[in-house]
C-alpha positions in Angstrom: 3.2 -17.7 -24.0 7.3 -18.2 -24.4 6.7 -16.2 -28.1 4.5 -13.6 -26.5 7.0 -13.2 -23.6 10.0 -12.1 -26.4 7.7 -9.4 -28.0 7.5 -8.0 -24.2 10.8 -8.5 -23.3 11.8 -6.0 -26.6 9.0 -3.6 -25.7 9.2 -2.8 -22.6 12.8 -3.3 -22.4 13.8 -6.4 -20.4 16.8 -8.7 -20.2 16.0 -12.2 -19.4 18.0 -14.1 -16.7 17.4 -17.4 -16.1 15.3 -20.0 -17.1 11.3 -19.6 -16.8 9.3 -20.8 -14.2 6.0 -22.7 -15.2 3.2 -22.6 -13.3 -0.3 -24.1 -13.7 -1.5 -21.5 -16.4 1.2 -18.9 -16.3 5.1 -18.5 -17.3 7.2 -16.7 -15.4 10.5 -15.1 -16.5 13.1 -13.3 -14.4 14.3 -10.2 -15.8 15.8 -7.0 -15.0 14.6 -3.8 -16.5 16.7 -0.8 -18.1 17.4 0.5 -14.8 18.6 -2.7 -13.2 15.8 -3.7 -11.4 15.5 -7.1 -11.0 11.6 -7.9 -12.2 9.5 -10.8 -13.0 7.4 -10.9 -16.3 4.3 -12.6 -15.7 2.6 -14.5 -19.2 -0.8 -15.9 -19.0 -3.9 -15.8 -20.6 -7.2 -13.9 -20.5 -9.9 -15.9 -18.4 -12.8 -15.5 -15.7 -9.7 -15.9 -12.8 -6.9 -14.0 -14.2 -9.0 -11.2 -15.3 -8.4 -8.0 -13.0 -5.5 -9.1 -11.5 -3.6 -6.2 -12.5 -6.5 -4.1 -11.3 -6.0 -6.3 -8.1 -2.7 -5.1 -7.9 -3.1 -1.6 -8.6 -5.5 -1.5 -5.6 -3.3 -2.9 -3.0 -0.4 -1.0 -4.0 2.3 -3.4 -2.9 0.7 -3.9 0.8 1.6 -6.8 1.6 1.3 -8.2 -2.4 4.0 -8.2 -4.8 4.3 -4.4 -6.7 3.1 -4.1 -10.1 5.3 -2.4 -12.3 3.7 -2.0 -15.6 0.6 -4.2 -17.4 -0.5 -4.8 -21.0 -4.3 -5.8 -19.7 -5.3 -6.8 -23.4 -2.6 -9.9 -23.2 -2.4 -10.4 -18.9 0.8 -9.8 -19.3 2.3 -8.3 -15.5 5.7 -7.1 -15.0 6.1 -7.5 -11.7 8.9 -6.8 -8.4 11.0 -10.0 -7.9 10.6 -12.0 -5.1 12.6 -15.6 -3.8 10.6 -18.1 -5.4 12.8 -20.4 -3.5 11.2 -19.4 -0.3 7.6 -19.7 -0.2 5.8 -19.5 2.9 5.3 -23.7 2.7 8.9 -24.1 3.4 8.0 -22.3 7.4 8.1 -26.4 8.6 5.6 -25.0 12.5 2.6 -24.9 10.0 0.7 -22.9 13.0 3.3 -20.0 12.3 2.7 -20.0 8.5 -1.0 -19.7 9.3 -0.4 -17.1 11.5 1.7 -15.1 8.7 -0.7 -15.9 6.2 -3.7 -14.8 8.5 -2.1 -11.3 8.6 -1.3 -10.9 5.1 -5.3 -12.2 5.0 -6.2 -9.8 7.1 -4.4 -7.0 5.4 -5.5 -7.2 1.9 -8.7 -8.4 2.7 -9.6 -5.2 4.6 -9.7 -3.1 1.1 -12.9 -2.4 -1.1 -13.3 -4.0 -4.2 -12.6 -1.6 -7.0 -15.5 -1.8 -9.4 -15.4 -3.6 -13.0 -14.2 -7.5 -10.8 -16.4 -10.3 -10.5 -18.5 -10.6 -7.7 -19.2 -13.5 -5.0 -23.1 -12.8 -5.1 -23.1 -14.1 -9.1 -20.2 -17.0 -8.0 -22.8 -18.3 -5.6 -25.9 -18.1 -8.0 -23.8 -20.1 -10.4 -23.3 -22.8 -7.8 -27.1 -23.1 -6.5 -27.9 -23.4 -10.3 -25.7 -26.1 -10.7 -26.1 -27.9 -7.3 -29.5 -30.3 -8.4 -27.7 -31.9 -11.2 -24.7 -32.8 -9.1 -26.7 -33.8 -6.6 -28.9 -36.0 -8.5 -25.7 -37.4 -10.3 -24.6 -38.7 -6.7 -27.5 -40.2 -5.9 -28.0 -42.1 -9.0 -24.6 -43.2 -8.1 -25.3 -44.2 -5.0 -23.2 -42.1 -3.3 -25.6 -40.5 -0.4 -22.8 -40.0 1.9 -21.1 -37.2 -0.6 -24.8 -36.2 -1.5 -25.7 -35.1 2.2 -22.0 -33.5 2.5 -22.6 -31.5 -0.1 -26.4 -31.1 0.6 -25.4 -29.6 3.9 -22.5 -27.8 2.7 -25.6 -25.9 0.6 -27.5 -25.3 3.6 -25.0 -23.2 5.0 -23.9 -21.5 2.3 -27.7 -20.5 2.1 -27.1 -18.6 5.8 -24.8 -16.5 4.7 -25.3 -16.3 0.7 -27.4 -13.2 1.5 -24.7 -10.8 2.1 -21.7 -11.7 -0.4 -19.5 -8.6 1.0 -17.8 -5.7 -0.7 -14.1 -6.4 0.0 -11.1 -7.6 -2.5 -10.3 -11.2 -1.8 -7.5 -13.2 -2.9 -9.7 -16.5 -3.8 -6.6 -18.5 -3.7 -4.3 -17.2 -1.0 -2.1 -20.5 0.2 0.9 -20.8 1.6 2.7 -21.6 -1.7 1.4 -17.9 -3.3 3.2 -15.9 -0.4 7.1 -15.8 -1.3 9.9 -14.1 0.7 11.0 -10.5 -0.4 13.1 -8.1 0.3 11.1 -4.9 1.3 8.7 -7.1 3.6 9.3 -10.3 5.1 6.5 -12.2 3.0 4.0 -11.0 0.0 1.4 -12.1 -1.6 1.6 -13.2 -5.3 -1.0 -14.6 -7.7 -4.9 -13.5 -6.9 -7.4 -14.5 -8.9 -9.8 -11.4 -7.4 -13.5 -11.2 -6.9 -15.6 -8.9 -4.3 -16.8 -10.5 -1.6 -16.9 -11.6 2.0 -13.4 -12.0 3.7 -14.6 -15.4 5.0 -14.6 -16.7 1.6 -10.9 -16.9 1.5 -10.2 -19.4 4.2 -10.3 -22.5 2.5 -6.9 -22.5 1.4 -5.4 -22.1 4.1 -6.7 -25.3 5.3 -6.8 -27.2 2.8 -3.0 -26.7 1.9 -0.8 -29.0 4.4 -4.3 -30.2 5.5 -3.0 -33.0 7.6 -0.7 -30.9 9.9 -1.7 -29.9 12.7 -5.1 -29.8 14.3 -7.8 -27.8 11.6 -9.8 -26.6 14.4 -6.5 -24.7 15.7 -5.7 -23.3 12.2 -8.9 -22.1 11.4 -9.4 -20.6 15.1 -6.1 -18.8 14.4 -7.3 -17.3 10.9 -10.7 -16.3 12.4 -9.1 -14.5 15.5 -6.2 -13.0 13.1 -9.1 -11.6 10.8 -11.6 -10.9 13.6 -14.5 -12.3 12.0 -17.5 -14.1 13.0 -16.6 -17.9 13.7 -20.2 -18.9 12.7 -19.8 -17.1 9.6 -16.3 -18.6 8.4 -17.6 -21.3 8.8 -20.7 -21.2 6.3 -18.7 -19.0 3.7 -15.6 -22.3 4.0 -18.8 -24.9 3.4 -19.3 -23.0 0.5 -16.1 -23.3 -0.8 -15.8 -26.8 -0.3 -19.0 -26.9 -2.4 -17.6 -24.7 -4.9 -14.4 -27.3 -5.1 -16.6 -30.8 -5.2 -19.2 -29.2 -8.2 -15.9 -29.1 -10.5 -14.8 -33.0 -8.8 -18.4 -34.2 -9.5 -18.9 -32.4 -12.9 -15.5 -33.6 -14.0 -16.0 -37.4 -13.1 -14.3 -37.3 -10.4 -14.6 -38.1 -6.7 -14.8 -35.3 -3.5 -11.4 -34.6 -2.7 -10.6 -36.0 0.8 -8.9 -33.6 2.5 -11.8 -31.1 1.7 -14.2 -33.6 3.0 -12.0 -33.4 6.5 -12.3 -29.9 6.3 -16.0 -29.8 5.9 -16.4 -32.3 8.6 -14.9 -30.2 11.3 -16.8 -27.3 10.1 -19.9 -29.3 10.7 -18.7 -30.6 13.9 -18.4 -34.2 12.9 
């Protein structure tokens, strides 16, 4: 990525300042442009999650989401507007405040169509029902029936609502460490990994970051009034994103994730 990052720093005519910042699958450098903007040149790779972000972008048009200056879509590569990367929205220590920003930056992007040519809830959802009878089965032959009736329920919800995926862009992975300070608005969103769908598909994050502060019920009461959606609903579209999260733990060998299993709890009243 470092190698690919000099042959775009010489074409589209950046300076690098500073060192790069390295997140999960990306490298970020800061930059400024021939103009003296001050920019942030985004390397990653091609995948099911990263593609369209650009497109993403494009779409919002800088409301509430970092600006997108210029994209090679072949590579991923995204010059984009600099924000403080020292001041993410996790720093805000009253987490019910953070929620609250984060619900209206939610609400915001959330309420735009999906641009054609993204992936699309509906098929995410088909891929987990084809995939739930083996995990399932794996649990039991473990002997874990307590994660096996989590998940088996978690299932049954998703199955209320699977139905009627939605039309509208969604973040997929909007926490309070991918909304950083900025200068023309208080707080953006950065890094979406976007599909169509339901807005009450994107609430899991919320709660699952800083999952132990605060009471969940109140979080996820604040993100369902911010939004204004159905409480019934967000709560069958975040089941199914806790199944969506313990498929991968269970496929990869690994056990459910504990504060997810919290979560799912108080969605299930338990």
């Amino acid at each position: 990525l470092l190698e690919r990052g000099e042959r775009f720093l010489g074409r589209w005519g950046l300076r690098q300042e500073g060192a790069p910042m390295r997140g999960q699958v990306s490298v970020v450098l800061p930059v400024v442009c021939r103009d003296g903007t001050r920019a942030a040149l985004k390397l990653q790779d091609v995948d099911e999650e990263t593609a369209g972000e650009g497109l993403a972008l494009r779409t919002w048009g800088g409301d509430g989401v970092v600006r997108l200056l210029a994209e090679d879509a072949e590579t991923g590569t995204l010059l984009l507007e600099r924000l403080d990367e020292d001041r993410p929205l996790s720093g805000v220590p009253d987490v019910m405040k953070a929620t609250g920003v984060l619900a209206g930056l939610l609400a915001r992007i959330t309420a735009v169509p999906a641009p054609a040519g993204l992936r699309r809830l509906d098929g995410v959802v088909a891929g987990m029902f084809e995939r739930l009878p083996a995990v399932l089965a794996a649990l039991a032959s473990l002997g874990a029936d307590g994660d096996r009736r989590l998940l088996a329920d978690c299932a049954a919800a998703l199955r209320e609502v699977a139905d009627e995926p939605g039309d509208r862009l969604l973040h997929w992975d909007l926490h309070f460490d991918n909304v950083l300070a900025g200068e023309r608005e208080p707080w953006l969103v950065i890094d979406p990994k976007p599909l169509a769908g339901d807005p009450c598909f994107e609430l899991l994050p919320a709660l699952w970051n800083r999952t132990w502060e605060g009471s969940l019920e109140r979080r996820f009461d604040l993100l369902t009034e911010v939004l204004g959606v159905d409480r019934d609903r967000a709560r069958a579209w975040t089941l199914g994103r806790v199944l969506q999260n313990s498929l991968w733990c269970v496929e990869e060998g690994e056990g459910l994730d504990a504060a997810q299993v919290a979560i799912a709890g108080v969605m299930l009243g338990r």
